[in-house]
N, C-alpha and C positions, 0 to 999 in steps of 0.2 A: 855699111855696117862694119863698125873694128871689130875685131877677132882679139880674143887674148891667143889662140894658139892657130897655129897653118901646119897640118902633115900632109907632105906630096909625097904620092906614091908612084912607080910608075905603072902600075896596072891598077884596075881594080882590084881589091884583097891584098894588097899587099900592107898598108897602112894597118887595117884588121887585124892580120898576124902578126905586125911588131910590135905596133903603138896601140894596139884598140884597147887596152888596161888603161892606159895612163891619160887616154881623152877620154874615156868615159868618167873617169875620176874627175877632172877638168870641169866636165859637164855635171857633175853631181856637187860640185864647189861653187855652181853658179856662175863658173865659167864660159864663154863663147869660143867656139872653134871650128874650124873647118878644114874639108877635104879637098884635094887636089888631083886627080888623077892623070897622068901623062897622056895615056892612051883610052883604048877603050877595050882592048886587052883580045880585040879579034883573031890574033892569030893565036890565040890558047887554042890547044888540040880540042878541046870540049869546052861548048854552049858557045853565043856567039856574037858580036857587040850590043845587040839589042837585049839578051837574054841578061848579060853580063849588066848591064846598063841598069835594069829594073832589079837586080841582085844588089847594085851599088847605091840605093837608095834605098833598099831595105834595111840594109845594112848601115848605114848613116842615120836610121833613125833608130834603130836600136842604144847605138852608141850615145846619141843624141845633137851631133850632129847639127851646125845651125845653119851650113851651105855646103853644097860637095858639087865641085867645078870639074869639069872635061877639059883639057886643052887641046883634045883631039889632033894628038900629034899620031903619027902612025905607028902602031905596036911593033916593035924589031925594028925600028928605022928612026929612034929617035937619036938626031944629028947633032952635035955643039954645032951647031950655027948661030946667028946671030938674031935671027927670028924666034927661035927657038929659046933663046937667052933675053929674049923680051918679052914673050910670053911671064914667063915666069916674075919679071921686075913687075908688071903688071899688076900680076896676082898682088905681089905681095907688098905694092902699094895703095892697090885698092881695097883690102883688109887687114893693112898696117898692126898685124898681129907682133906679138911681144916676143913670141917666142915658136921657133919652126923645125920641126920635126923634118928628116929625109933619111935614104939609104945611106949606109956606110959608104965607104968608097971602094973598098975592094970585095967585089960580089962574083959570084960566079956569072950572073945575068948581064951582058952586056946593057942592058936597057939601064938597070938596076944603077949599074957606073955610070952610065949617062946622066941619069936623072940627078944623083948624088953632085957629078958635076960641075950641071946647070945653077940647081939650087946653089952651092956654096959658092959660086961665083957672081948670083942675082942678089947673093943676101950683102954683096958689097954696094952690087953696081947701082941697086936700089936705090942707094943712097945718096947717088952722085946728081946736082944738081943742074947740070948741063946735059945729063941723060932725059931726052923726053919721052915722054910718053904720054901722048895726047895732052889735057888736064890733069891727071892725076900730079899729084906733089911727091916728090922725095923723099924715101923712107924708110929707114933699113933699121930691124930687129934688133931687138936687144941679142939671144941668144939662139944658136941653132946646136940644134939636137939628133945625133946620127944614130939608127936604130939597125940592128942587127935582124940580116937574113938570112941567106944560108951558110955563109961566112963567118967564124966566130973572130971575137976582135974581145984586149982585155977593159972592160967596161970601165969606164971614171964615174959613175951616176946608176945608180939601180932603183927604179920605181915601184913599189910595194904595191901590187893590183890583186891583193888577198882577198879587198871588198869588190872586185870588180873582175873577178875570172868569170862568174857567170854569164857578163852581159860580153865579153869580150869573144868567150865560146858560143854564144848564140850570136852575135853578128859574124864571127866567121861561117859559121853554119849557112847564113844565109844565102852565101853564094853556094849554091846549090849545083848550081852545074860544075863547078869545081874541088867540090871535094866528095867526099865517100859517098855513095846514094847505089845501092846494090838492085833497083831498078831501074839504073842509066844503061843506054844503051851503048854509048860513045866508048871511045876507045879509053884502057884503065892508062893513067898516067901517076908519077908519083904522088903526087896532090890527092887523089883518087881514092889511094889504098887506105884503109883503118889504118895499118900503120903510120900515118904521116899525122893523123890529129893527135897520134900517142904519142908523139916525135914533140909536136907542137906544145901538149901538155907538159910531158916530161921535161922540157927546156924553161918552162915557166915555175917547174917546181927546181929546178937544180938552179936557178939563179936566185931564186925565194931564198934554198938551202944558203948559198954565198951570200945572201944578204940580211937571214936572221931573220927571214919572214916565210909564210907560206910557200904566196906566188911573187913574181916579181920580172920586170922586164926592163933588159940591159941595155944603155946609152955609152955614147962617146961621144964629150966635148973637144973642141980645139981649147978653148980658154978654162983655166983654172973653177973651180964654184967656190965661191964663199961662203962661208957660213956665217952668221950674223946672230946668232937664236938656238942654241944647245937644246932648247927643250925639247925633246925628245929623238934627240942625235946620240947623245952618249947614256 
C-alpha cells in the first residue's frame, strides 16, 4: 500500500501531539498515511507496552490512520546504529510515501534526537540504489517535515487544523494512561497534570494567532516551499 504521508514518532503519542491536526486533514482530503512508532514507549513512568499499544490504535483510528507500524526498538535505547537506520529505509520504501513527518532535531528527549536522526538520514539512504533491502526498490520522499515538541524552533510552514482540533484532541485523549485521568493511580508525571493539555491547547492557539488562523501546528523544512497557486495565500 503507498502512503501519501509517513509520521515517525518515537513513542506512541508523540505523532498525536504534533502532527495529529495535519494527518487528520490528510485523511479528510482523501488522503493515505501512516504511523510509525520507534518504540512501544515502555519505560513511560505510567501504563505500559501493551496498555500503550491498544491506546496506539485507538488513536490511529480516530485520526484515521490507514497503518500504524512498531519498530519495536527499545524505549531510551534507541541507537544511530545501522540496524536501526534500516529499519527505517524499510519503512519508507515499502510505503514510498510523498512526504514524512518527524521530530525536530533539537529536543530535550534524547530518544526524540535520535529518532529525528535516523529519519533524516533514511530519507537519503532510501534512495540509494546499492542500498538493499531485501526486494523492496529504492525510494526516497519528495519532502520531509520536522514538527515541534517540547523545543521551540522558528517555523517555515504553519498548518491551519482549525477543522481538525477536535479529532486531534480526542486522539490525544486516547492515550489514556498518559495523560490527565484523576482516577489513575500511577505516579502524576508532567503529561498527567491538567495543566499540560492547556499547555497543548494553548500552543495550538498561539501558533493559529501567528498564522491568521484559529488553531495551527508549526513545521520546519530544510528545503525552501514554493508556492505555485496564490489562491488563497495572500
Amino acid at each position: 500500500m503507498r502512503l501519501y504521508a509517513l509520521a515517525f514518532g518515537a513513542h506512541p503519542d508523540d505523532v498525536e501531539m504534533s502532527c495529529g491536526g495535519t494527518l487528520s486533514m490528510i485523511h479528510k482530503h482523501g488522503k493515505k498515511f501512516g504511523i510509525v512508532d520507534f518504540t512501544r514507549g515502555e519505560m513511560g513512568t505510567r501504563g505500559n507496552a501493551s496498555i500503550r499499544a491498544d491506546e496506539a490504535e485507538e488513536a490511529a483510528k480516530i485520526l484515521g490512520a490507514d497503518v500504524r507500524r512498531n519498530l519495536e526498538i527499545p524505549d531510551s535505547d534507541i541507537e544511530l546504529s545501522r540496524p536501526n537506520l534500516l529499519k527505517v529505509v524499510q519503512v519508507i520504501r515499502e510505503f514510498q510515501p510523498e512526504i514524512v513527518f518527524a521530530p525536530y532535531r533539537k529536543e530535550r528527549h534524547p530518544d526524540h534526537v535520535r529518532a529525528h536522526q535516523l529519519v533524516s538520514q533514511a530519507l537519503f539512504y532510501s534512495g540509494l540504489i546499492k542500498l538493499k533491502t531485501g526486494s523492496l526498490a529504492p525510494y526516497r520522499p519528495r519532502r520531509g517535515f520536522y514538527y515541534m515538541q517540547h523545543r521551540q524552533f522558528n517555523p517555515t510552514l504553519y498548518v491551519d487544523i482549525s477543522g481538525e482540533y477536535e479529532t486531534k484532541v480526542a486522539a490525544i485523549k486516547a492515550h489514556k494512561s498518559q495523560f490527565f485521568n484523576p482516577e489513575s493511580k500511577e505516579p502524576e508525571t508532567v503529561l498527567s497534570t491538567p495543566e499540560f493539555m492547556e499547555y497543548l491547547l494553548g500552543r495550538m492557539r498561539y501558533f493559529g494567532r501567528m498564522a491568521g488562523v484559529k488553531y495551527a501546528e508549526p513545521f520546519w523544512t530544510e528545503e525552501p516551499i514554493t508556492v505555485t497557486d496564490f489562491n488563497g495565500v495572500l
